[in-house]
LOZALO-938020 format. One record per residue (C-alpha): residue number from 0; residue in one letter; x, y, z. Coordinates in steps of 0.02 Angstrom, whole numbers, plus 32768, in hexadecimal, padded with zeros to 4 digits. Layout:
BEGIN
{NUM; "A"; {X; Y; Z}};
...
***
This chain:
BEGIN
{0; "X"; {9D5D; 17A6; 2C69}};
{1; "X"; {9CF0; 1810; 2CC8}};
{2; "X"; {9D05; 18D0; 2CE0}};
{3; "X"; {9CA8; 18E5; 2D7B}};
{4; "X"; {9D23; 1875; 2DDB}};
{5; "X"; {9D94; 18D3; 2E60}};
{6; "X"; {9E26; 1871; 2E11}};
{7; "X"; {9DFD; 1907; 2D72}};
{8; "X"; {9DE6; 1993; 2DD4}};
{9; "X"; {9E90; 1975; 2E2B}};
{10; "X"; {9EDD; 193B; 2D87}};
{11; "X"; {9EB4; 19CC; 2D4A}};
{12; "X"; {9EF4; 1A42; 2DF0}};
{13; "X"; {9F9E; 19EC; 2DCC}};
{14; "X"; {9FA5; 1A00; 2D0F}};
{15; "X"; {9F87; 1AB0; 2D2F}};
{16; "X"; {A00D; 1AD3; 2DA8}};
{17; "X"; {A06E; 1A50; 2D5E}};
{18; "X"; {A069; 1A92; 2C99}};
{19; "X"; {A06F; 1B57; 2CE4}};
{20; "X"; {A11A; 1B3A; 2D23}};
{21; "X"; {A168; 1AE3; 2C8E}};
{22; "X"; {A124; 1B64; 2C23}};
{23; "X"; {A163; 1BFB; 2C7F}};
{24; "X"; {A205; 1BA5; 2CB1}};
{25; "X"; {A209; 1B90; 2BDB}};
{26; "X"; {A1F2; 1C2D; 2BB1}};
{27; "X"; {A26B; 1C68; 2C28}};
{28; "X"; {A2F9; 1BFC; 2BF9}};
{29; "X"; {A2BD; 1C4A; 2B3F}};
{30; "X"; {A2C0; 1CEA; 2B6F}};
{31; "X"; {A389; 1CF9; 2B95}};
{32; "X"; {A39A; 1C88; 2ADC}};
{33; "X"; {A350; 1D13; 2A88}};
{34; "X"; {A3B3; 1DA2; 2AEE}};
{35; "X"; {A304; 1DE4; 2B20}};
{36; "X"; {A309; 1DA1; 2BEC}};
{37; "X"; {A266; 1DBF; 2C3D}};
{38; "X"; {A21F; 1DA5; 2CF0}};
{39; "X"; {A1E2; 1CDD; 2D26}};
{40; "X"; {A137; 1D3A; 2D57}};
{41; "X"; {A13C; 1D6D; 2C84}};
{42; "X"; {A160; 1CD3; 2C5B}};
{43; "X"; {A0CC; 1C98; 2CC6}};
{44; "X"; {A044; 1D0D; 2C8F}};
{45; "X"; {A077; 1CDF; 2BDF}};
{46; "X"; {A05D; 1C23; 2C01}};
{47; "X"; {9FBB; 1C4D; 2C40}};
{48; "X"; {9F73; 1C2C; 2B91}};
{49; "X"; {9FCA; 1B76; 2B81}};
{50; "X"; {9F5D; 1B51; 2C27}};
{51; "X"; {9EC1; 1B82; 2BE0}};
{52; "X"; {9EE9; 1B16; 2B3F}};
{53; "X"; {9F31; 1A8A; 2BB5}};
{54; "X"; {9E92; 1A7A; 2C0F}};
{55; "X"; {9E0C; 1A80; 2B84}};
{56; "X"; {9E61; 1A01; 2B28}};
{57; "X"; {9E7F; 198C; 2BBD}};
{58; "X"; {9DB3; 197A; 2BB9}};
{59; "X"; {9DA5; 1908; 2B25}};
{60; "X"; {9E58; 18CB; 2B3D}};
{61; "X"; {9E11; 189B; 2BF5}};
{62; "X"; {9D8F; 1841; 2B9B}};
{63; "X"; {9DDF; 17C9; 2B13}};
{64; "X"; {9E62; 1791; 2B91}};
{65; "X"; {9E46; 1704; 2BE1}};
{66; "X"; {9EC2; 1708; 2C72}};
{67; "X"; {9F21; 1681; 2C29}};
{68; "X"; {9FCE; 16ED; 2C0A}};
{69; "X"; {A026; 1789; 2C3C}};
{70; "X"; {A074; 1775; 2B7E}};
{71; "X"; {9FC2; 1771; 2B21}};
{72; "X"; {9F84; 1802; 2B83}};
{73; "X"; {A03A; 186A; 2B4F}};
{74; "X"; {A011; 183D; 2AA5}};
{75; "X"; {9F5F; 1859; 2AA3}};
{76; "X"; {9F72; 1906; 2AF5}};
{77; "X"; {A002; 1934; 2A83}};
{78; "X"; {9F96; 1909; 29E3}};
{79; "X"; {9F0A; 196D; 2A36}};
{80; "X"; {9F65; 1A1A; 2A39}};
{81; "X"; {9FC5; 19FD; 298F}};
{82; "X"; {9F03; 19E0; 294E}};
{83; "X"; {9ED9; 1A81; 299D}};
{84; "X"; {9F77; 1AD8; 2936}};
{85; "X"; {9F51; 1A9B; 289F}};
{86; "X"; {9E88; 1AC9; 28B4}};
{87; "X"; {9EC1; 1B7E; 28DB}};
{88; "X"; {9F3E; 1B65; 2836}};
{89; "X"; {9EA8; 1B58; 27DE}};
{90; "X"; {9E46; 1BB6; 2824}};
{91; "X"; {9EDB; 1C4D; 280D}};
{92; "X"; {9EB0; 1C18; 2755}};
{93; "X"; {9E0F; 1C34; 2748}};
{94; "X"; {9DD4; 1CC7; 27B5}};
{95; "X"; {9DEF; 1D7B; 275C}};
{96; "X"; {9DFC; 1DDA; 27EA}};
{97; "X"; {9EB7; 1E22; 282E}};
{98; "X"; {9E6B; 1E08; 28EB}};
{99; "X"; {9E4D; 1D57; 28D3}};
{100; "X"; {9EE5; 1D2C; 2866}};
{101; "X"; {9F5C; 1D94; 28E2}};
{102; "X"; {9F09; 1D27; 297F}};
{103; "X"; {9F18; 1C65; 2907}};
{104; "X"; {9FC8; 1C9A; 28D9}};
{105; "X"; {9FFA; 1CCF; 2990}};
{106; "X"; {9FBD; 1C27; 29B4}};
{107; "X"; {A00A; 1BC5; 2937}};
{108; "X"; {A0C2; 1C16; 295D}};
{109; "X"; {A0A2; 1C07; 2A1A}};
{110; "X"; {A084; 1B3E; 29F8}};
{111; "X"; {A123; 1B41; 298B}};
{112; "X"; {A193; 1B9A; 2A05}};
{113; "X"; {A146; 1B29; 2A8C}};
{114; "X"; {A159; 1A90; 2A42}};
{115; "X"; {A1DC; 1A55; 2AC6}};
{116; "X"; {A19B; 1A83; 2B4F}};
{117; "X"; {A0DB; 1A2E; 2AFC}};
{118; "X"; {A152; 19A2; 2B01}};
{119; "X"; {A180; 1992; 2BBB}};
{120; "X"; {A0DD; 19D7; 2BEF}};
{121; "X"; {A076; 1956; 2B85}};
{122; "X"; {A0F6; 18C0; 2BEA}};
{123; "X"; {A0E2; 1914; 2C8C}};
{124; "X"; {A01E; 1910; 2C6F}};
{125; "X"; {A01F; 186F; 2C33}};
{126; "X"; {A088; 182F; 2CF8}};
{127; "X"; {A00E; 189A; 2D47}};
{128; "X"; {9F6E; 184E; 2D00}};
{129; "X"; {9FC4; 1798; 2D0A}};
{130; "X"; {9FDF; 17CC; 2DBD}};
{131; "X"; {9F42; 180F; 2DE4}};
{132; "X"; {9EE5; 1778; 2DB3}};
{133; "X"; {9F3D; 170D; 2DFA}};
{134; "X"; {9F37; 1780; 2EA6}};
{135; "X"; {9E70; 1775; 2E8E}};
{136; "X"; {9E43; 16D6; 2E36}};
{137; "X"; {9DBA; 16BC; 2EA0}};
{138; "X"; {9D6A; 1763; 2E71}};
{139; "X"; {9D72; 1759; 2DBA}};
{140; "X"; {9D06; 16F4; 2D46}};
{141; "X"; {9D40; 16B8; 2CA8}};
{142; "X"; {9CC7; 16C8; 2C23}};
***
């Protein structure tokens, strides 16, 4: 699939929005579970980070899908930020320094924490895209 399709650029748009609210509305709802309730805009600056990651990996997830499911782009997505977990496991591993290991491991535990809501967000990203092509088939063509 093509990135320079408007069917991306508004895929994108709406996985922003879209994954911005479920992770502040997540971290919300965590917030009271842990006795430590904060503000929704917290919650929202702190989701800011699951944005960035959302949309760099939805480049090469973008890419291998062929607009065939909603379920195959879940999955792909999914496997694309576990990959980037485990590569900053590693990579926790191997670098020496305590600025580097602090930011893998702050990383790692925010993917852990955030698995539920990596959940819902990888399904609702997976409608959207489904929805998106379908919206612009004409726009978009398959490689």
């Amino acid at each position: 699939m093509k990135i320079q399709t408007k069917a991306f650029w508004t895929f994108q748009l709406a996985v922003a929005f879209v994954s911005a609210g479920i992770q502040s509305i997540f971290w919300y709802v965590t917030g009271f579970i842990i006795s430590e309730p904060t503000d929704l805009f917290a919650g929202l600056l702190f989701s800011i980070c699951s944005v960035i990651a959302f949309a760099i990996t939805l480049f090469p997830v973008w890419k291998l899908w062929h607009g065939k499911s909603w379920l195959s782009l879940s999955l792909l997505f999914f496997c694309a930020i576990t990959i980037v977990a485990a590569v900053l496991f590693i990579l926790s591993n191997m670098v020496v320094g305590d600025a580097a290991f602090v930011i893998a491991w702050i990383g790692i535990i925010h993917y852990i924490l955030g698995a539920p809501a990596n959940l819902v967000n990888a399904v609702a990203i997976g409608l959207i895209g489904k929805y998106f092509v379908n919206r612009f088939s004409k726009d978009i063509n398959q490689d």
